[in-house]
C-alpha positions as CSV (number, residue, x, y, z in Angstrom):
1,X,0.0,0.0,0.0
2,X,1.0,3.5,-1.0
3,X,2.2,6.0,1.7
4,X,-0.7,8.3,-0.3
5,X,-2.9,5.5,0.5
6,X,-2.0,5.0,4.4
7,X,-2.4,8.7,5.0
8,X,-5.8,8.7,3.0
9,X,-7.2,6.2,5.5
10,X,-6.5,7.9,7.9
11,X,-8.0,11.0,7.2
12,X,-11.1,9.1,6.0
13,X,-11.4,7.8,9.2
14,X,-11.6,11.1,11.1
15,X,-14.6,12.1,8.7
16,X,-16.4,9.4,9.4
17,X,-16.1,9.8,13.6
18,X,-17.0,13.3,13.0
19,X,-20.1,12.4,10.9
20,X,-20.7,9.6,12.8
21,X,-20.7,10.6,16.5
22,X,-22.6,8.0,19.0
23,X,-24.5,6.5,16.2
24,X,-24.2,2.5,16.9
25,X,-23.0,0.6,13.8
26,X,-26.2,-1.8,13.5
27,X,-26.5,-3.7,10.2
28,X,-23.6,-5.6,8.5
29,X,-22.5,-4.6,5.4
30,X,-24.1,-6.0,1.6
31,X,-21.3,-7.9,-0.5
32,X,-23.4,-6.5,-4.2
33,X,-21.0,-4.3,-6.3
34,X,-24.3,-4.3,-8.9
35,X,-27.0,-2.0,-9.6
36,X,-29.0,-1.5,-6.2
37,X,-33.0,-1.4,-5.8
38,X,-34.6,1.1,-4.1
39,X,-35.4,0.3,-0.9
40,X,-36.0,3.4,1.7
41,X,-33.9,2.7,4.8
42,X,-32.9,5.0,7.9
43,X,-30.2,7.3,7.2
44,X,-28.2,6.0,9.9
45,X,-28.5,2.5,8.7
46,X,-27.7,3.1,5.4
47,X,-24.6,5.2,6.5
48,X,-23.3,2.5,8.4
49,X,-23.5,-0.5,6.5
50,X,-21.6,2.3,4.0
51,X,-19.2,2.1,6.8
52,X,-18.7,-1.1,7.2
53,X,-18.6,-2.5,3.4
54,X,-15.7,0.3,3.5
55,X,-13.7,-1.3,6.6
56,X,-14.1,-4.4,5.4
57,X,-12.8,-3.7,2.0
58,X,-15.4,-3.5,-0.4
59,X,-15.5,-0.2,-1.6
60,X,-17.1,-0.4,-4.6
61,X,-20.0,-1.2,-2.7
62,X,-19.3,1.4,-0.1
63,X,-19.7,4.0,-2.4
64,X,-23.0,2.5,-3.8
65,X,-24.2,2.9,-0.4
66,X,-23.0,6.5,0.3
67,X,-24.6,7.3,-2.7
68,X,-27.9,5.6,-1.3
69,X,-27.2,7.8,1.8
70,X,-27.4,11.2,-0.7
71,X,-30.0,9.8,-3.0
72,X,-32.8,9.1,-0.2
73,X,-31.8,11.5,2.4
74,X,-30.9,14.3,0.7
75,X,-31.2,17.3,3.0
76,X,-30.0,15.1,6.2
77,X,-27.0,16.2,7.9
78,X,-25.2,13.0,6.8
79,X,-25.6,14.1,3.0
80,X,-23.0,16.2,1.9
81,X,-20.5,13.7,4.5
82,X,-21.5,10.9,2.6
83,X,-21.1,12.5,-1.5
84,X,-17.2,12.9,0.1
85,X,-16.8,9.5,1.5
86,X,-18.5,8.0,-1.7
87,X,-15.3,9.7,-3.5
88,X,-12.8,8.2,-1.0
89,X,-14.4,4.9,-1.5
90,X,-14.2,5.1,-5.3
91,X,-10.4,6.2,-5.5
92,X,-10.1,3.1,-2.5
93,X,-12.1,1.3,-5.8
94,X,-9.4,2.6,-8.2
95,X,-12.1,3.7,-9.6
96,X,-10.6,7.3,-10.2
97,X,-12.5,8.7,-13.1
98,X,-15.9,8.4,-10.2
99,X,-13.5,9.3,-7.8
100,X,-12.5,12.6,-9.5
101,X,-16.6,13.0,-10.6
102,X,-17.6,12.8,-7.4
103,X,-15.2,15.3,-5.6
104,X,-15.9,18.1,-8.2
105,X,-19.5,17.4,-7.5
106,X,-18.7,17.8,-4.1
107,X,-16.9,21.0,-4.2
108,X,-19.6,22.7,-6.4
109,X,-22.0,21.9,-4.5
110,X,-20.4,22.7,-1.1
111,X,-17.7,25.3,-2.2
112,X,-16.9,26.7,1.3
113,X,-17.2,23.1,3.5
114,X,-14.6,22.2,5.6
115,X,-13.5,19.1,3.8
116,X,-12.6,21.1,1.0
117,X,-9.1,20.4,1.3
118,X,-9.2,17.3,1.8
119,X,-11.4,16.5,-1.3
120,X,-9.1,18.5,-3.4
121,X,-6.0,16.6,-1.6
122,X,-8.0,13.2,-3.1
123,X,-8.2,15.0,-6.2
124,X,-4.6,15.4,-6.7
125,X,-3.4,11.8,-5.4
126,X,-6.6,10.6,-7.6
127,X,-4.3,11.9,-10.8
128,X,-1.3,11.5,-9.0
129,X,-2.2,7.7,-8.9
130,X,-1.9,7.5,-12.6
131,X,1.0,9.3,-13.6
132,X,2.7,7.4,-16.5
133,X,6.3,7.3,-17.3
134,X,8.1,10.4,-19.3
135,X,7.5,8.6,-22.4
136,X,4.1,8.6,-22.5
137,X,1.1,11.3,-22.8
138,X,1.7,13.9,-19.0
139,X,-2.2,14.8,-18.9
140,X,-2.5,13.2,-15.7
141,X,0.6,14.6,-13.9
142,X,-0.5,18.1,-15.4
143,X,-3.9,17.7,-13.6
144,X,-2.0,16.3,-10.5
145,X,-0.1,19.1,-10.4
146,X,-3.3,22.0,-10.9
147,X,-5.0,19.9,-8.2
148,X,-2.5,20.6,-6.0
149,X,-1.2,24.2,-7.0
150,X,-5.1,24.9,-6.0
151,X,-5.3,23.3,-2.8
152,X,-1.4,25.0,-1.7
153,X,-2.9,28.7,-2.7
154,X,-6.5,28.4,-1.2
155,X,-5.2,26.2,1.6
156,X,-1.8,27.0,2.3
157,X,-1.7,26.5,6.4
158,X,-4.7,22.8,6.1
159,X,-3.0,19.8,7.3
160,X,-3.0,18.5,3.6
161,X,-0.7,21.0,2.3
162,X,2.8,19.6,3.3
163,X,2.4,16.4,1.2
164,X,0.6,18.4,-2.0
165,X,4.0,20.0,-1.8
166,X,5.9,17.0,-1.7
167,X,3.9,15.8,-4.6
168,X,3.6,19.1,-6.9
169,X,7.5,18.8,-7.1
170,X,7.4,15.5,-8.2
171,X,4.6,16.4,-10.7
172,X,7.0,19.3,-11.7
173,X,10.2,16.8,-12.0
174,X,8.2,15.0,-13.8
175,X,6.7,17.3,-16.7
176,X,10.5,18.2,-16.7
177,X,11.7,15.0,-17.3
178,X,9.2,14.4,-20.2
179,X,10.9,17.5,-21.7
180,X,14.3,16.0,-21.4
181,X,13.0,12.5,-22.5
182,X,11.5,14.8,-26.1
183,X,14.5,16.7,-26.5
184,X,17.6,14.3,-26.3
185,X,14.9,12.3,-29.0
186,X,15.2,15.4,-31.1
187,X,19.3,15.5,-30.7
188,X,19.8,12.4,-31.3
189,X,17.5,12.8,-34.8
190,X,19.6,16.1,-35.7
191,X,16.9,17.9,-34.9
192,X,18.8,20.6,-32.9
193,X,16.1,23.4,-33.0
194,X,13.4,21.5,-31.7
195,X,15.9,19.8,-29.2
196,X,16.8,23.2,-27.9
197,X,13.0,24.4,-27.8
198,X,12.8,21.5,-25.3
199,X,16.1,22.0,-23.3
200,X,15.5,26.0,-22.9
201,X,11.4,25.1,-21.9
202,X,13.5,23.0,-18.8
203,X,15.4,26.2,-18.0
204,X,13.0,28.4,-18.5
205,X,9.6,26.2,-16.7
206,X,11.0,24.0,-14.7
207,X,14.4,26.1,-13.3
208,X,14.2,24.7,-9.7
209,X,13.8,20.4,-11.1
210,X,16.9,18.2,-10.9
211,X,17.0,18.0,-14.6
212,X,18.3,21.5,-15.4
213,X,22.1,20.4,-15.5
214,X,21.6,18.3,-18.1
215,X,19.3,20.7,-19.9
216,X,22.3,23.2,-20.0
217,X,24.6,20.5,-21.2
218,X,22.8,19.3,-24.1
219,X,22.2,22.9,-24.7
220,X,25.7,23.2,-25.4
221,X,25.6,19.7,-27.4
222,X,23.1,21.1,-29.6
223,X,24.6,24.3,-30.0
224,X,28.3,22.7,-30.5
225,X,26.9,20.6,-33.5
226,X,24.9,23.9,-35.0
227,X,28.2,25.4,-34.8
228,X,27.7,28.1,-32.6
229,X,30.7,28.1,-30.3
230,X,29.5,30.9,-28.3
231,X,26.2,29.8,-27.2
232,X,27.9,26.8,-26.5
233,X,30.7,28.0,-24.1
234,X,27.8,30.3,-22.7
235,X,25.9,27.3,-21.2
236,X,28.8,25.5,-19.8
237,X,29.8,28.6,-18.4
238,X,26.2,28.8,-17.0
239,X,26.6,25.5,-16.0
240,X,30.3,25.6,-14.4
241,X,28.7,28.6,-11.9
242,X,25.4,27.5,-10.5
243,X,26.7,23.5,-10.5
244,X,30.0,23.1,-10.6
245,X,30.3,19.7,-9.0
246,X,28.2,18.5,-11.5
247,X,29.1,15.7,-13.9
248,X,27.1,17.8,-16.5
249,X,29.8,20.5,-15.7
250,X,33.0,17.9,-16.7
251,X,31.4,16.8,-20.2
252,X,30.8,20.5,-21.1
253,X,33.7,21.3,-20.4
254,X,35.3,18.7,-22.1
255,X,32.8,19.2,-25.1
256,X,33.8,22.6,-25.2
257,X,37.1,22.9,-25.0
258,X,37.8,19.8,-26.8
259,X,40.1,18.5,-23.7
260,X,39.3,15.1,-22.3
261,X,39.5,15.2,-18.5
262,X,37.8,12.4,-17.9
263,X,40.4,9.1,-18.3
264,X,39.3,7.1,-21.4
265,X,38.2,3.6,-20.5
266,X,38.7,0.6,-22.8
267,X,35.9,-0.4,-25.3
268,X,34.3,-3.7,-23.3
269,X,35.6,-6.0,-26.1
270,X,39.2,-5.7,-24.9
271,X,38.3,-7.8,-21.8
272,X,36.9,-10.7,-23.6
């Protein structure tokens, strides 16, 4: 289980003690994920066997429930608790799409509720959750990230912010790396405009990621084989300042005043 997930958990369960309060958990939970008949039921008995098919681990059938809770009782109290914990249950479900559904439902409906930041922290680890690798389409991590720009700048001091900043710079690293992953495709093609587009988009979006040495560096690779020697030394020399223990910093420098520092190692051939 995902550290996102553990913490999640958590703070589901202190939404459902405060919704809950000295209401007795009375009916055991239904096992159907299918379509559910209507069949009017107390608010708290519906909330609770919500409850328990969430505990117990079936949480597409949770949020069935929490739904049921919204659907027959809509102006209880327990209403606008249970459209949130229906949300939890779906991403629990990974189920995100009705997770995601669900918590902008949620919000519209209840824009100044105190579980905003929480549903817009679900939101985020909802997309978070399916980030793909930085060769393959960033949508997600780009809505990740919005998610949780949103929820730092209307929320900055909630519990939820700390880890929406841990996250948004690894949404940021991430959109970086994509960049990277595009532009060293374009220099190894020839391409050096486009490659350069993608390695100056690093510098100039994405300045304080871990991927900016090696944007200034290829910089000066694709500059080198344009034949512009001055743009070229100009990023190394960016490059020597604001990182000079880099590795980066030793192949620019080698690249750009054609000196090998480095010592050259036998082709892996020779030892066979």
């Amino acid at each position: 289980m995902t550290a996102a997930r553990v913490k999640l958990r958590s703070l589901a369960r202190g939404i459902r003690a405060g919704v809950i309060g000295g209401l007795l958990v009375a009916v055991a939970a239904c096992g159907s994920t299918g379509e559910r008949p209507y069949e009017e039921r107390p608010v708290d008995d519906l909330y609770n066997d919500a409850k328990d098919s969430l505990e117990s681990g079936n949480f597409a059938d949770a949020a069935s429930l929490f739904e049921e809770v919204e659907r027959q009782h809509p102006y209880s109290p327990w209403a606008r608790k249970a459209q949130m914990m229906a949300a939890y249950a779906y991403y629990e479900a990974d189920r995100y799409d009705e997770a995601i559904a669900a918590i902008d439902r949620y919000i519209g409906l209840h824009p100044a509720a105190p579980d905003v930041p929480y549903a817009l922290y679900l939101k985020g680890i909802s997309y978070y959750e399916q980030m793909s690798d930085v060769g393959r389409d960033q949508r997600m991590t780009e809505r990740a990230r919005d998610a949780f720009e949103e929820l730092i700048n209307r929320f900055p001091t909630s519990e939820y912010a700390r880890d929406a900043r841990l996250k948004l710079d690894l949404t940021v690293d991430h959109l970086a790396g994509r960049e990277m992953n595009v532009g060293r495709f374009y220099l190894r093609q020839g391409h050096y405009l486009a490659a350069i587009n993608r390695f100056r988009r690093v510098l100039e979006d994405y300045q304080t990621t871990t991927h900016v040495p090696e944007a200034l560096h290829r910089l000066a690779e694709a500059y080198t084989a344009l034949g512009l020697d001055d743009e070229a030394r100009k990023m190394a020399a960016i490059l020597g300042h604001n990182f000079p223990g880099s590795e980066w910093y030793v192949d620019s420098y080698q690249l750009v005043e054609n000196e090998q520092i480095r010592p050259q190692r036998e082709p892996w051939y020779k030892f066979w």
